[in-house]
N, C-alpha and C positions, 0 to 999 in steps of 0.2 A: 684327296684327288690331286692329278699330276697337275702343274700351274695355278693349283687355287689356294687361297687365302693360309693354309696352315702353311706350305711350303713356301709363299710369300716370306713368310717370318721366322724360317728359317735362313733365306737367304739374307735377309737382315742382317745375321750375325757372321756370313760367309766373304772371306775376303781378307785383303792387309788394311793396316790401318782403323781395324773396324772401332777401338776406345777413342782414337779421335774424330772419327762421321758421330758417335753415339754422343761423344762431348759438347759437340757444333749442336746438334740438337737438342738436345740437353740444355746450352744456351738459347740457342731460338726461344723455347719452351720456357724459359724463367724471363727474356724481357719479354714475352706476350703475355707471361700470367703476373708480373709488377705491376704496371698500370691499371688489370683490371681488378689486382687486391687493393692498390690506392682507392680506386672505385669505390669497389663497393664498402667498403670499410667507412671510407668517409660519406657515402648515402645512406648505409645505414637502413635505407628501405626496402631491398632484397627484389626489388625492380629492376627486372634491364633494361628499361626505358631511362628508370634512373639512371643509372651507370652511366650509358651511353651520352646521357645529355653532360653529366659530370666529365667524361673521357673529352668529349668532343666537340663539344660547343664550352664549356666553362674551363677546362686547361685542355686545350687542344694540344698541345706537346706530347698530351699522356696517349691521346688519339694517333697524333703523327707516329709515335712510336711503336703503337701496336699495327699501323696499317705496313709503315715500311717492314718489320720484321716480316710481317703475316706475307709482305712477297718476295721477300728473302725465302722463306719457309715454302712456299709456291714454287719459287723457280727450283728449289731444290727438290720439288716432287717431279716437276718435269723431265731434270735430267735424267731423274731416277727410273723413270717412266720409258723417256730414250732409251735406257740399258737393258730395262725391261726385255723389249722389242727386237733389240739384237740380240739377245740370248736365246728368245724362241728362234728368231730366223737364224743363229748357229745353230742350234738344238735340230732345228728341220732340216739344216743344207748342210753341213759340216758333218765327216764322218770321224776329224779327230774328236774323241769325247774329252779326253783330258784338257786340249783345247778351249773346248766350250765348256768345260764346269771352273777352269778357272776365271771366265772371263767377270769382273766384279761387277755387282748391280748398282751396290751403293756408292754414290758418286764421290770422287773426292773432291776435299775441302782445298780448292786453289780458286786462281782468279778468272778460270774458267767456268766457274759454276755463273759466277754472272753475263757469260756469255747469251745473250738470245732474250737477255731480261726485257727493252724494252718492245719487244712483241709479246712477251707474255703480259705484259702491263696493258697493252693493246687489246691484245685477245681478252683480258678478263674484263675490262671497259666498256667493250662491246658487248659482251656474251651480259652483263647485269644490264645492261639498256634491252638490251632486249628480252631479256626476264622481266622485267619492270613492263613492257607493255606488252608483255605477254597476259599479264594480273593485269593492269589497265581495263583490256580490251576486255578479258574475264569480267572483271565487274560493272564497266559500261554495260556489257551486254543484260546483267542480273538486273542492273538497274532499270535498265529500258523495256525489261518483260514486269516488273515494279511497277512502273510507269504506267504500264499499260494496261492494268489492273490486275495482272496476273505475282501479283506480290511473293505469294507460297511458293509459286513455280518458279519466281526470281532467286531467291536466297537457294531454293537448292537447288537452281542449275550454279549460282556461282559456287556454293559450295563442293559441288561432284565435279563442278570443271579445274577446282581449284587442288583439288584431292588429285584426280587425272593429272594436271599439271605437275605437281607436286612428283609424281612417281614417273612421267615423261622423264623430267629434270634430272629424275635421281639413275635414270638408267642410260642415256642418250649424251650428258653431259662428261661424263668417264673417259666414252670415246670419239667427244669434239679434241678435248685436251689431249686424248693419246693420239689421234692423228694429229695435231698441232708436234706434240713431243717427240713424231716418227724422225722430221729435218728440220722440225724447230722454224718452220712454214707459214707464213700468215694466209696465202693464198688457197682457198677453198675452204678456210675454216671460218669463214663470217657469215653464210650464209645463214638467216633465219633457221629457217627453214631444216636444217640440218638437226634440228630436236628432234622430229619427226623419222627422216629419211633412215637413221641410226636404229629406230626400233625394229625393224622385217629383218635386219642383216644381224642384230645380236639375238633376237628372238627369244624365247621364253631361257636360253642361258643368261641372258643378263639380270633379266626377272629376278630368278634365282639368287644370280649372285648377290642382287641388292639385298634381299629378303637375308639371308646368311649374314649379309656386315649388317642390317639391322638389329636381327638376331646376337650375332656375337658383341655388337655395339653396347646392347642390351645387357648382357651376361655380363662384361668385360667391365661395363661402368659398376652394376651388382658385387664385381671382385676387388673394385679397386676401392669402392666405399669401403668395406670390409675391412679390406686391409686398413683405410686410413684412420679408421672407426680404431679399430686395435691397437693400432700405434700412438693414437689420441688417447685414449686408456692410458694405455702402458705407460704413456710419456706424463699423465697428468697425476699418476699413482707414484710415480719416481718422484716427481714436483712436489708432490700433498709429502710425501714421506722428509721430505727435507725440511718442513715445517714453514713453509711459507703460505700464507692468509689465501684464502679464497679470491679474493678482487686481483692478487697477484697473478695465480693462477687462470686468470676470467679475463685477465689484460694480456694475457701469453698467448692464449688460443685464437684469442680476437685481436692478436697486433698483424700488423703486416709482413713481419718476417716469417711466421707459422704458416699464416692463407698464402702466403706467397708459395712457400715450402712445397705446400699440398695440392694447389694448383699448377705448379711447374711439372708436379709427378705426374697430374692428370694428365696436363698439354702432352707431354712427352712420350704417355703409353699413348693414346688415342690418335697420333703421329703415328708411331709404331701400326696400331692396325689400320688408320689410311694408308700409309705405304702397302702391308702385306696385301690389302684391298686392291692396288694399283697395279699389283704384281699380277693379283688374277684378272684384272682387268687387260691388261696387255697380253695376254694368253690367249683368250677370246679376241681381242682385237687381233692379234696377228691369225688366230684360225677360220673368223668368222667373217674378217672384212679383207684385210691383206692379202690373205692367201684366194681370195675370191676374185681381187683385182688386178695383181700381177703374179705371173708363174715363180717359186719361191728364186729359178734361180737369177731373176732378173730384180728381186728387190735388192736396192741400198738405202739401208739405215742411214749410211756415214757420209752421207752427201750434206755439205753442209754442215757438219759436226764439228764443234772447235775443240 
């Protein structure tokens, strides 16, 4: 389909510069999966609870560094998200086509990618405060029908309000952050209430498209174990063939440079299909809310734009 998630990912690889955007992330992707193969490696108990108390409370450094990258990694979905948005609105207003096929999606790697950071540091601060008593209020309420003696009816209102929740977030939260991404704008994107307001204007297209990145989320993780399955194989058959002892071989898979290895591939593809995600995301944003609120030829993207 035109603007959705397969053509995302093709524009991925469309552009100059593209082996150093895939580098940069490529790095993102290996300091976000370091401290969390320190993790787990030294808990040992395959917990994320554990982990998490080891990253974050017991050497917070390995915390600090996964939270600052992780919005490194953020601000660079924004801009990419900005590009997005100007590409449909040259695609709808523009009659040069060569024009607008070469205009680049994936941002470059300058000192402008951290232009607009701390509003996005903002916007993400706010937008978990209010997820967090969003689930609050969910479960006061379970409690208080608990309370009241209606126990059974407690636990599964919070559990369907929590499911509901869950799938509001996952369809309405796409495009808080793409209207944030449109002029990189903090004004009109805090409102509560705006989980809500996002569903009647993306409508059963956004439904969709969540169900598809599920779906593919799905498939995608299915291909990638596969593959690391095989190349663990391979690589442990090459190992054994050189004649080195089992415990060597059992210290190789289980050090940190291998889970590091193998996690940085994961972080890196699942990057890959959040962006192509955002791509269709921004397609729908610009058909279903943009083009609904001002005439195409009065939008500007690049107001605001460094």
């Amino acid at each position: 389909m035109a603007g959705g998630i397969i053509e995302g990912f093709q524009k991925l690889f469309a552009g100059k510069n593209i082996l150093a955007k895939h580098s940069f992330l490529l790095i993102l992707s290996l300091l976000i999966a370091l401290p969390a193969a320190i993790s787990n490696i030294n808990t040992q108990s395959g917990q994320t609870a554990d982990t998490y108390k080891y990253m974050y409370l017991e050497y917070p450094l390995l915390g600090l560094v996964t939270l600052v990258i992780s919005y490194i990694w953020g601000i660079y979905f924004i801009h990419f998200v900005h590009n997005c948005i100007k590409y449909f609105v040259w695609k709808s207003t523009q009659t040069d086509e060569q024009k607008v096929n070469a205009l680049e999606i994936m941002p470059d790697i300058n000192g402008k990618l951290f232009s607009h950071f701390w509003e996005y540091v903002l916007m993400t601060i706010v937008w978990m405060i209010y997820i967090i008593l969003y689930i609050a209020i969910t479960i006061i309420l379970g409690c208080i029908l608990a309370a009241s003696g209606l126990t059974a009816l407690g636990i599964a209102a919070c559990v369907v309000l929590l499911i509901a929740l869950t799938f509001i977030c996952l369809i309405s939260m796409p495009y808080i952050f793409t209207n944030f991404a449109k002029n990189y704008e903090i004004k009109g994107n805090l409102n509560p209430l705006l989980l809500f307001t996002y569903l009647p204007k993306v409508g059963g297209t956004g439904f969709v498209l969540v169900l598809k990145y599920l779906g593919l989320g799905i498939l995608y993780s299915i291909g990638i174990t596969i593959i690391i399955v095989l190349i663990t194989v391979a690589t442990g058959i090459i190992i054994g063939l050189g004649g080195l002892n089992k415990d060597i071989i059992t210290g190789f898979f289980g050090g940190i440079p291998f889970t590091t290895a193998v996690t940085t591939v994961m972080v890196y593809l699942s990057t890959l299909l959040g962006l192509a995600f955002y791509y269709a995301v921004g397609n729908i944003y610009y058909n279903k809310i943009m083009k609904g609120e001002n005439p195409p030829e009065e939008i500007c993207v690049e107001k605001n734009e460094a």
